[in-house]
VOBA-1610 file (N, C-alpha, C; in pm, whole numbers, padded with zeros to 5 digits, always signed):
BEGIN
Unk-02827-00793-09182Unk-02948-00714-09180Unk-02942-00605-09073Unk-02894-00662-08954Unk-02875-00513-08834Unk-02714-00453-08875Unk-02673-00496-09010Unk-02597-00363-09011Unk-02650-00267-09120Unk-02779-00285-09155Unk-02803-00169-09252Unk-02881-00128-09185Unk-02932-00134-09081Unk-03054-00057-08973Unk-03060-00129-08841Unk-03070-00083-08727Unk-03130-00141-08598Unk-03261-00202-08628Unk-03237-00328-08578Unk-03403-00394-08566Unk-03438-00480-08497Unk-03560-00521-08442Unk-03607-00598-08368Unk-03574-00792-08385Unk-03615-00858-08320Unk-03602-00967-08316Unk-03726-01003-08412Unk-03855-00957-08403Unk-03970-00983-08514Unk-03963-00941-08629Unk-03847-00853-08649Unk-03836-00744-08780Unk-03700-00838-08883Unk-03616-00890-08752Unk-03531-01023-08848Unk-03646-01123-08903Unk-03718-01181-08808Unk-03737-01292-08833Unk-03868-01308-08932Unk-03932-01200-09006Unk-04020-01166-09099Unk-03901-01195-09218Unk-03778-01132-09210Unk-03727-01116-09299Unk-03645-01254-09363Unk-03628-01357-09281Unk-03531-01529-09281Unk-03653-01635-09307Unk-03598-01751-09340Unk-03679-01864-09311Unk-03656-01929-09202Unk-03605-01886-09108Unk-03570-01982-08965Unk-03692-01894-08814Unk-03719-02001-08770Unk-03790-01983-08671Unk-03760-01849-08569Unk-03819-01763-08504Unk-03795-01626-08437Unk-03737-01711-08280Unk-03721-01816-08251Unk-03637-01909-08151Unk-03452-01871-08232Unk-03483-01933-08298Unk-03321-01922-08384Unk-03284-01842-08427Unk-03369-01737-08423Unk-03264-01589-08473Unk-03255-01548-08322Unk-03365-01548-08187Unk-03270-01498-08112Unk-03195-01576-08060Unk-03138-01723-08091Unk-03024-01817-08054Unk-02917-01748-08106Unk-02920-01706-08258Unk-02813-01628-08349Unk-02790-01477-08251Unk-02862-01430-08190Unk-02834-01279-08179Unk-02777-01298-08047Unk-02809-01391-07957Unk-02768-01412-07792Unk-02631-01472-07840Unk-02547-01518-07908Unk-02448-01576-07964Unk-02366-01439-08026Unk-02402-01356-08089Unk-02357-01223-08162Unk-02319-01176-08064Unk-02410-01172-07929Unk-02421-01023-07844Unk-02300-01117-07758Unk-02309-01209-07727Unk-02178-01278-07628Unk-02087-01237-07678Unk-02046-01226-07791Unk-01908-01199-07931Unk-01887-01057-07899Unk-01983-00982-07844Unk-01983-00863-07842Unk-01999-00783-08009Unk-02039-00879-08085Unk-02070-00760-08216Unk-02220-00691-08233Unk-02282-00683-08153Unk-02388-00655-08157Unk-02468-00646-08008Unk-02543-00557-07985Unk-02617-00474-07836Unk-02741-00483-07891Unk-02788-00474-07766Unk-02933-00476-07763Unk-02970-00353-07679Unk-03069-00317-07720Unk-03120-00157-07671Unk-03288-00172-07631Unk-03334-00214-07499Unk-03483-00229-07468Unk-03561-00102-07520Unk-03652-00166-07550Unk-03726-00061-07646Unk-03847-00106-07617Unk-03949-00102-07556Unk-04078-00167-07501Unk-04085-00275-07458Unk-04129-00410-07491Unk-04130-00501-07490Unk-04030-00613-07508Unk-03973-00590-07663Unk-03858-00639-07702Unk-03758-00588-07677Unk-03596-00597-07757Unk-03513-00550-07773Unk-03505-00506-07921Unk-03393-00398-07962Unk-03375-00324-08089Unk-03214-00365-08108Unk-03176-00446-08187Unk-03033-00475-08176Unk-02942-00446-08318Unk-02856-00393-08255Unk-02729-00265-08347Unk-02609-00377-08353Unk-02522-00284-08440Unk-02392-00333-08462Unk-02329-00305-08322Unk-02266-00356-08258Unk-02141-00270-08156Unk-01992-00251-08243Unk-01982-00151-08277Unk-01853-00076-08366Unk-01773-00106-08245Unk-01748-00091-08076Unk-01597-00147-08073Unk-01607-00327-08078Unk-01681-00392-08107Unk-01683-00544-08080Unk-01643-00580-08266Unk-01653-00503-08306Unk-01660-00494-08427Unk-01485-00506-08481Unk-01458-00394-08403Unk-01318-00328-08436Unk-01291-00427-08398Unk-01240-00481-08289Unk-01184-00564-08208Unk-01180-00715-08306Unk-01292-00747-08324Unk-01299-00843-08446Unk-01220-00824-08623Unk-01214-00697-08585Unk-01138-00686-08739Unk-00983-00672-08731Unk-00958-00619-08588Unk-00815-00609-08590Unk-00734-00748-08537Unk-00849-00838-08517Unk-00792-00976-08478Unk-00828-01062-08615Unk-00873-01054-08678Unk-00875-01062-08806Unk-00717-01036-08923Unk-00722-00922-08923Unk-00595-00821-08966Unk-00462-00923-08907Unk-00464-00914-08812Unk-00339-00958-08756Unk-00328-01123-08769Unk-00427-01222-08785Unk-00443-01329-08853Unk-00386-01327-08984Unk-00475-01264-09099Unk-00383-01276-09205Unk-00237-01215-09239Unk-00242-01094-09170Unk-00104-01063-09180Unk+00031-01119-09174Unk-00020-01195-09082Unk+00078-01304-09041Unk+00085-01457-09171Unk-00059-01460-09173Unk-00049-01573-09250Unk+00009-01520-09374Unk-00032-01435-09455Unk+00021-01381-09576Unk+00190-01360-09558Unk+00217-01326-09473Unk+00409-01300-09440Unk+00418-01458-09438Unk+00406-01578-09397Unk+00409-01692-09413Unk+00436-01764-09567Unk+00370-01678-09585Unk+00314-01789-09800Unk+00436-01652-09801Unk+00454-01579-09779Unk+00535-01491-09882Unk+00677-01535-09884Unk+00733-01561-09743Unk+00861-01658-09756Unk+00842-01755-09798Unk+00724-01882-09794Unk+00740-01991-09855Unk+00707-01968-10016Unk+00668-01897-10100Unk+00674-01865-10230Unk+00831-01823-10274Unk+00894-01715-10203Unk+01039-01681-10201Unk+01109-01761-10225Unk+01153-01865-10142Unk+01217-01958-10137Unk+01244-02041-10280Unk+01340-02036-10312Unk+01414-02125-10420Unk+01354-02294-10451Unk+01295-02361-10525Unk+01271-02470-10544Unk+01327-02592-10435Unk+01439-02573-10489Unk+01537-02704-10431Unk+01528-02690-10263Unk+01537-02541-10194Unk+01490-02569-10079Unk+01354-02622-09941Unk+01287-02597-10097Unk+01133-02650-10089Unk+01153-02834-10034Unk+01209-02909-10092Unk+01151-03021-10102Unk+01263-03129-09986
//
């Protein structure tokens, strides 16, 4: 939901069935991860994507499967009989 717009902690929690306690448990957990900032805005906070926590998450991602996929690709390669 805060990646199709910045929004409040009251503006999630109108929108879920979980208590406005547990979405900001979910968002204090995001923002540690660094995928997501918070921007004070009166009272509350207004919380965004963070694009480098983001990146950072995708290129550790990337390099997870990459690896795993080069894995299955030699063990698919491999000739039957050396399989077993």
């Amino acid at each position: 939901m805060v990646a199709a717009r910045p929004r409040s902690v009251a503006e999630l929690t109108r929108e879920v069935t979980v208590s406005q306690s547990a979405v900001s448990q979910h968002l204090k957990v995001l923002r540690e991860s660094q995928l997501v900032r918070a921007e004070p805005k009166g009272a509350s906070n207004v919380y965004h994507i963070d694009p480098a926590g983001l990146g950072q998450m995708r290129a550790e991602l990337d390099r997870f499967w990459n690896g795993a996929l080069a894995a299955y690709e030699v063990a698919v390669e491999q000739p039957v009989e050396e399989q077993e």
